[in-house]
C-alpha positions as CSV (number, residue, x, y, z in Angstrom):
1,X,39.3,55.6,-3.0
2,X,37.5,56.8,0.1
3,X,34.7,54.7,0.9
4,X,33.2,55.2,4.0
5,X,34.6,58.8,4.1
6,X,32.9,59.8,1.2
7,X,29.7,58.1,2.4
8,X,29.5,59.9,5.4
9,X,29.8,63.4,3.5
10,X,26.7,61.9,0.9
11,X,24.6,61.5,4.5
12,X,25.1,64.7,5.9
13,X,24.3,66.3,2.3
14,X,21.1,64.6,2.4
15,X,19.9,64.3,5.0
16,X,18.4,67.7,4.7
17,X,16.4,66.9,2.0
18,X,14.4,64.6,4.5
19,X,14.5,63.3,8.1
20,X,15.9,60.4,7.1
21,X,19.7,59.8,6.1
22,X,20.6,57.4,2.5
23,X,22.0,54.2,3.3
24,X,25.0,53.9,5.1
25,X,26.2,51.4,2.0
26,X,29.6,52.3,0.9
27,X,29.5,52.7,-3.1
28,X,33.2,53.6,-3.5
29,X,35.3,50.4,-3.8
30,X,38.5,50.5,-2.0
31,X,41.8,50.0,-4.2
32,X,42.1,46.4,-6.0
33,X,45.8,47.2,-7.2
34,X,48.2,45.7,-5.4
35,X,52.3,47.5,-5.0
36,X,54.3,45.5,-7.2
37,X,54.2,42.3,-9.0
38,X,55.4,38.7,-8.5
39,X,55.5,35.2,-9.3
40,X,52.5,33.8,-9.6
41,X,51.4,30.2,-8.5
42,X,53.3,27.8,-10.9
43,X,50.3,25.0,-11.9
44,X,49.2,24.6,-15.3
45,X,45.7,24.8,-13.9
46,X,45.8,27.7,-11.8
47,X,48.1,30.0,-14.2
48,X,49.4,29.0,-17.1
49,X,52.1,29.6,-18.9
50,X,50.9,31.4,-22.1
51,X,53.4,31.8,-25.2
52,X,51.5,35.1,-26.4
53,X,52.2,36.6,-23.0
54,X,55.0,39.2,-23.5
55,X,58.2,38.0,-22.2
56,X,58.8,40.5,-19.4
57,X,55.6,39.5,-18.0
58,X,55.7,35.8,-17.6
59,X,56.5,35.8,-14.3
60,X,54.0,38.8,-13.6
61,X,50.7,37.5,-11.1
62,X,48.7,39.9,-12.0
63,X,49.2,38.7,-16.0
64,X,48.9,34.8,-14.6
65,X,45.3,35.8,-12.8
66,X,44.4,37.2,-16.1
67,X,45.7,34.5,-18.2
68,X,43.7,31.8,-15.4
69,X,40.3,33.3,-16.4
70,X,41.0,33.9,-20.0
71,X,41.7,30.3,-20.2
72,X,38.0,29.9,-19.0
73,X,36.5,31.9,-21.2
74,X,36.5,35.3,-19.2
75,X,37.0,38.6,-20.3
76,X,39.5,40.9,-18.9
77,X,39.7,44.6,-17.9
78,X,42.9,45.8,-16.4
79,X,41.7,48.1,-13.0
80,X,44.0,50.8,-11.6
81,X,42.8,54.0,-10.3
82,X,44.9,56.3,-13.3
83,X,42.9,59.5,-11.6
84,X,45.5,59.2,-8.2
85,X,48.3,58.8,-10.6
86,X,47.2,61.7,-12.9
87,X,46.9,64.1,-9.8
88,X,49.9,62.8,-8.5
89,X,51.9,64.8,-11.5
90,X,53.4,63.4,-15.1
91,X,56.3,60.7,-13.6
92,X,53.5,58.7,-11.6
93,X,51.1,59.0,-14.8
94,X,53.6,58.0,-17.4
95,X,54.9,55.4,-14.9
96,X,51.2,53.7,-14.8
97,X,50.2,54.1,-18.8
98,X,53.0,52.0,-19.8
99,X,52.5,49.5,-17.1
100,X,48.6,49.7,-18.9
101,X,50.4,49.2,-22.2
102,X,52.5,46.7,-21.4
103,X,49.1,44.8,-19.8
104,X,47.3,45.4,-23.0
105,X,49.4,43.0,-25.2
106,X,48.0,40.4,-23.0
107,X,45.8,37.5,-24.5
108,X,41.9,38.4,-23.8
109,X,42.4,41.9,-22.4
110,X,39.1,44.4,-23.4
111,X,40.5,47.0,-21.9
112,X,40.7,49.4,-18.5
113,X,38.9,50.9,-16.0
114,X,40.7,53.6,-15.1
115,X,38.7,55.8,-12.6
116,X,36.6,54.9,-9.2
117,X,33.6,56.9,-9.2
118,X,34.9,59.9,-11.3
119,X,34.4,63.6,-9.4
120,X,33.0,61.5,-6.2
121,X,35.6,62.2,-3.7
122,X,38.8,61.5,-5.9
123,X,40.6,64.8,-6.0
124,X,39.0,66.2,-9.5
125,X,36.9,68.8,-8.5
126,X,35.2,70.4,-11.4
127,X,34.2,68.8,-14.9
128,X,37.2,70.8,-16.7
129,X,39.5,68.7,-14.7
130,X,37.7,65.8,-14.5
131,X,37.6,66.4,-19.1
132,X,41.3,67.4,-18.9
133,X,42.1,63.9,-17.1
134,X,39.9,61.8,-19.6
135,X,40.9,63.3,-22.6
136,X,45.0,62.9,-21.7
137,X,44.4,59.1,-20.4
138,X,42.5,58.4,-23.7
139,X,45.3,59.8,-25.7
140,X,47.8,58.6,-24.0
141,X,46.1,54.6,-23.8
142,X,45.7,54.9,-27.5
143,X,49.5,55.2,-28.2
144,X,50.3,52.4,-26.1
145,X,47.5,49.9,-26.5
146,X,45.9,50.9,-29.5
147,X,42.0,49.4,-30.0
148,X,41.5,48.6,-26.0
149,X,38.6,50.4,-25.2
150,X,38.4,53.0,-21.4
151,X,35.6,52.2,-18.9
152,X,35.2,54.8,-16.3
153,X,32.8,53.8,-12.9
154,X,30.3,56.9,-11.6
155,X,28.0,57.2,-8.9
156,X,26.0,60.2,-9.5
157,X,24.1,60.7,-6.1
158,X,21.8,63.7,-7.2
159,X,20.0,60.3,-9.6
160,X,19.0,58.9,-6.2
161,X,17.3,62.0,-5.1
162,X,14.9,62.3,-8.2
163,X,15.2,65.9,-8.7
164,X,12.6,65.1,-11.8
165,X,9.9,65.3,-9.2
166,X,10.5,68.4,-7.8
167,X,10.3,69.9,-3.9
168,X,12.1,68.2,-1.5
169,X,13.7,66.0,-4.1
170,X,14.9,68.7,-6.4
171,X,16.7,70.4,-3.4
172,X,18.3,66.7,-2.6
173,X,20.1,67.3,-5.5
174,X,21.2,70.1,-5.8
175,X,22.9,69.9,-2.2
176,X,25.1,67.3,-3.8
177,X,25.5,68.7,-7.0
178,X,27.3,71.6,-5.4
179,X,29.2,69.1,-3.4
180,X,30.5,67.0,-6.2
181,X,30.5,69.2,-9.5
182,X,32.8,66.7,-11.4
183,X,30.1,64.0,-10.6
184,X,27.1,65.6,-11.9
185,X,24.3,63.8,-14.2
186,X,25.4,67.0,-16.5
187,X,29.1,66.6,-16.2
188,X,28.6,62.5,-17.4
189,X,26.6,63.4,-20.1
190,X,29.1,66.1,-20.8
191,X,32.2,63.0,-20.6
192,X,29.7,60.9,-23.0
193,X,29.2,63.2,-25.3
194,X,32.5,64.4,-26.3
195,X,33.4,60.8,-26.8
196,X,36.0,60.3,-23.4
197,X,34.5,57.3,-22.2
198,X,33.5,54.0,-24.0
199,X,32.1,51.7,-21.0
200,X,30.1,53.3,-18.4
201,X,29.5,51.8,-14.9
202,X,26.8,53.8,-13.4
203,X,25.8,53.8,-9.6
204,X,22.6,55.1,-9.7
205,X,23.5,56.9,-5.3
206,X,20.0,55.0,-4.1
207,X,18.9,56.9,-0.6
208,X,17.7,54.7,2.1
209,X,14.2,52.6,2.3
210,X,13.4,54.8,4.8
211,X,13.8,57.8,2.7
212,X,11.9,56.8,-0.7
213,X,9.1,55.6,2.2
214,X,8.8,59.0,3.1
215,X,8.7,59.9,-0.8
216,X,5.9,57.4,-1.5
217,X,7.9,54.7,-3.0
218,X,10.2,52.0,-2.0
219,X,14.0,51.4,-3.5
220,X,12.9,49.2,-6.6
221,X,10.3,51.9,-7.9
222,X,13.1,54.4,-7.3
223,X,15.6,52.3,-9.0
224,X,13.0,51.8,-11.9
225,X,12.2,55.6,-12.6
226,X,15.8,56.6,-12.4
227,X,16.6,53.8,-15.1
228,X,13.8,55.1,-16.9
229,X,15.4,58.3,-17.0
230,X,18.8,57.7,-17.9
231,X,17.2,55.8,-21.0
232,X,15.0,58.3,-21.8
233,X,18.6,60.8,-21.5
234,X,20.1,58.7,-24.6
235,X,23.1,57.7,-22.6
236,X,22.7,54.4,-24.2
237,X,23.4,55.4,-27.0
238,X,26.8,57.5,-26.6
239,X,28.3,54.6,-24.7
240,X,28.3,50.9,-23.3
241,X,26.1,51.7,-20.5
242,X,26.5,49.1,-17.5
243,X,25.1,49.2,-13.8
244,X,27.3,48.5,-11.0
245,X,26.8,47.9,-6.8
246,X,28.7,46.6,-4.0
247,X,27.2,43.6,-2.8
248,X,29.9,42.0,-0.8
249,X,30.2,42.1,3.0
250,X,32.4,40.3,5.8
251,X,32.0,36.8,5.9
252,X,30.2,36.9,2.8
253,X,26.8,37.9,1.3
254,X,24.8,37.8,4.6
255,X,21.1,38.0,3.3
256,X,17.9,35.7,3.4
257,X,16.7,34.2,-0.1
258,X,14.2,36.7,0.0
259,X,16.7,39.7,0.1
260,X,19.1,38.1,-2.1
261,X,16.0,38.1,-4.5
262,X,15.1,41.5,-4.1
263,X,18.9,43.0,-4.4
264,X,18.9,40.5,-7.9
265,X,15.7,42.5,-9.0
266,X,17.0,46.1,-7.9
267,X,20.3,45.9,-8.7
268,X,20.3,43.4,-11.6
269,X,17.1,43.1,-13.1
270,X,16.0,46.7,-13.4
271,X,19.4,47.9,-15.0
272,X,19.2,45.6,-17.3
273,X,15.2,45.7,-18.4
274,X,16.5,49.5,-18.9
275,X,19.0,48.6,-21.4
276,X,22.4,48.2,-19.0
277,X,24.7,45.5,-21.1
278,X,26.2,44.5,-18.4
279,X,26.1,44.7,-14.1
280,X,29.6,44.9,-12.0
281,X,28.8,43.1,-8.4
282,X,31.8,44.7,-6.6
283,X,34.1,42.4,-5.2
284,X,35.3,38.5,-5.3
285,X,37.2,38.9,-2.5
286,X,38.7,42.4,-1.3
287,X,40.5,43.7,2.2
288,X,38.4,47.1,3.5
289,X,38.2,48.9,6.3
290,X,40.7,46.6,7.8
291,X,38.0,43.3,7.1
292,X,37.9,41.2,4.4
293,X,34.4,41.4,2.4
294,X,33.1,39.1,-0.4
295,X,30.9,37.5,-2.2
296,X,30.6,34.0,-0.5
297,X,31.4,33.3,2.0
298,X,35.4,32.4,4.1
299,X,35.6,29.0,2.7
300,X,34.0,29.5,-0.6
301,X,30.5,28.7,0.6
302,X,27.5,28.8,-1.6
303,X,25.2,31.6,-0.7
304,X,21.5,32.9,-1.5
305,X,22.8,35.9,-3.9
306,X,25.3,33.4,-5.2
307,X,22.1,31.4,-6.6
308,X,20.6,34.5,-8.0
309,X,23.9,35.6,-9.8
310,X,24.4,32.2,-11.0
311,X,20.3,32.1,-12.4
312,X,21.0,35.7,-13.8
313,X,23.9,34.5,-15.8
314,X,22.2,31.1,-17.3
315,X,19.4,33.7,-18.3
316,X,22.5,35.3,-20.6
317,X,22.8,38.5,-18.2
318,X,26.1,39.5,-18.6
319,X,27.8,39.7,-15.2
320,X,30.9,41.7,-13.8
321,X,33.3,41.3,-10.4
322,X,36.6,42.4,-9.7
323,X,39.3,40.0,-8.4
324,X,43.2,40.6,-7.9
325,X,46.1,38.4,-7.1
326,X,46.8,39.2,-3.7
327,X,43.6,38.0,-2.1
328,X,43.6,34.6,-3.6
329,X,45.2,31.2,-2.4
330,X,48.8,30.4,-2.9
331,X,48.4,26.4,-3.2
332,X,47.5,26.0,-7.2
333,X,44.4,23.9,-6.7
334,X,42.8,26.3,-4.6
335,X,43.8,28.7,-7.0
336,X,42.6,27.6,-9.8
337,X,39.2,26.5,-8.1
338,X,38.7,30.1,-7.0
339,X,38.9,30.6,-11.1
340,X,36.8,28.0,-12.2
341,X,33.9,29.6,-9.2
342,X,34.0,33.0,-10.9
343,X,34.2,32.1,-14.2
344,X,30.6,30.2,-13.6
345,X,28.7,33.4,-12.6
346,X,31.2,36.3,-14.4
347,X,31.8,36.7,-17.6
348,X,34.1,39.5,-17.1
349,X,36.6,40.5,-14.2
350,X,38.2,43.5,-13.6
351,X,41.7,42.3,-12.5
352,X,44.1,44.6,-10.4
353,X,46.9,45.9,-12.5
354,X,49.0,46.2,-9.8
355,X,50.1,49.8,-10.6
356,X,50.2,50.1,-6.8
357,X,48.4,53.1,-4.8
């Protein structure tokens, strides 16, 4: 999970395909999953104590953060980065599958998202690896947690270039196409098709403003046509197909009601006239780059996106954020008001699984 490393290599791939670079925006989410687990805060409000909750995870905080926005009517998807464990060789791997199928006997668990942006910078570097890795870690998840369905995230940055059109665009793509062959709009569909993945979070790699200015068009029109295209590919209809972005910053979401408006409609509204299910606004709360970034702001403050996200959900969008143990309160109240916040916007949250790094 590389972030801003892999970001920088995006800008200097593209940038040749005009004089402008692509946003500077991160779309790889740093690691959620925490080292090991512990005892979680002890108030019946906060995390409580659940009798279908395997014994041996009672204690567990990662289980009681799961088990706190169950209990308020949130879905859960266990998140580990199973990629950095399959590379690192089959003791690491079998050592996070049955962590995933002990976490799959818990109450209200969907599933797990078990890749970051698949063949973007995370060690599989062609689509036979990145097909080899799926197809073991959808065997192996179906012995030990039999009917939880595998979401895989992607950002496939030749979609921001809109090779479709041809010239300048066309050679966009196929800069980063050589770059990232794993991460391909022909290696997905090549996942999709052979049945590997059942949720897909797609990042749709938008350029800058700057950039689609040059191209005619601003970052909503770009957004649209690319939508447009992806629906018109049929992936809706070889998965769940789901949109995702990174909205939070230090401090909190930072724009004016205007912007927050206009990220709702790009990142939100167009996804989801296109046929997304659902939209993943990466993260609650989350340490990166040695800062802490998130959604509202340091004390929980109310923000403009925070309206938007809230209006988007009593419209019946169906909303996604990630959240793990480590980064919330210790005092139960503040705990389980941190729960009751997220379950108003979110109606799913991928929660660390705490299979460590």
């Amino acid at each position: 999970m590389r972030g801003l490393a892999v970001a920088a290599a995006v800008l200097l791939l593209v940038t040749g395909c005009s004089s402008n670079s692509p946003t500077s925006t991160p779309t790889r989410h740093p690691s959620s999953t925490a080292t090991s687990p512990s005892g979680p805060p002890t108030s019946s409000s906060s995390a409580p104590t659940n009798t279908n909750v395997p014994v041996s995870l009672v204690h567990d905080r990662y289980v009681a953060l799961a088990s706190a926005l169950h209990q308020r009517g949130v879905a859960i998807w266990w998140e580990t980065d199973l990629v950095s464990k399959w590379l690192q060789g089959p003791a690491a791997f079998d050592q996070a599958i049955n962590r995933l199928g002990q976490l799959g006997k818990v109450p209200g668990t969907a599933g797990f998202k078990i890749s970051d942006e698949i063949g973007y910078g995370d060690g599989l570097g062609s689509m036979s690896q990145a097909t080899n890795f799926l197809t073991q870690a959808r065997q192996r998840l179906a012995q030990v947690a039999p009917g939880k369905q595998l979401l895989v995230d992607a950002v496939v940055p030749e979609l921001g270039c809109l090779p479709w059109r041809g010239g300048v665009q066309l050679s966009c793509a196929n800069q980063v196409r050589q770059k990232y062959p794993a991460a391909t709009a022909a290696a997905v569909e090549s996942y999709l098709r052979a049945h590997l993945i059942d949720r897909l979070d797609l990042s749709t790699g938008l350029l800058s403003d700057s950039t689609y200015a040059q191209w005619g068009l601003d970052r909503k029109t770009a957004q649209t046509d690319i939508w447009n295209r992806v629906h018109a590919q049929g992936w809706g209809s070889m998965t769940i197909l789901q949109a995702r972005k990174a909205l939070a910053v230090p401090n909190g979401y930072q724009g004016s009601a205007d912007q927050a408006a206009a990220d709702a409609a790009t990142y939100i509204d167009v996804p989801v006239a296109a046929g997304a299910h659902a939209v993943d606004i990466w993260t609650w709360r989350q340490r990166y780059q040695g800062q802490i970034v998130s959604l509202l702001g340091p004390n929980l403050q109310t923000n403009p996106l925070w309206t938007e996200l809230l209006k988007r959900r009593q419209q019946g969008v169906q909303l996604i954020t990630h959240m793990t143990p480590s980064m919330l309160p210790t005092d139960p109240s503040s705990y389980g008001h941190e729960c009751d916040l997220a379950a108003q916007a979110f109606t799913t949250v991928f929660v660390a699984a705490g299979t460590g790094q």
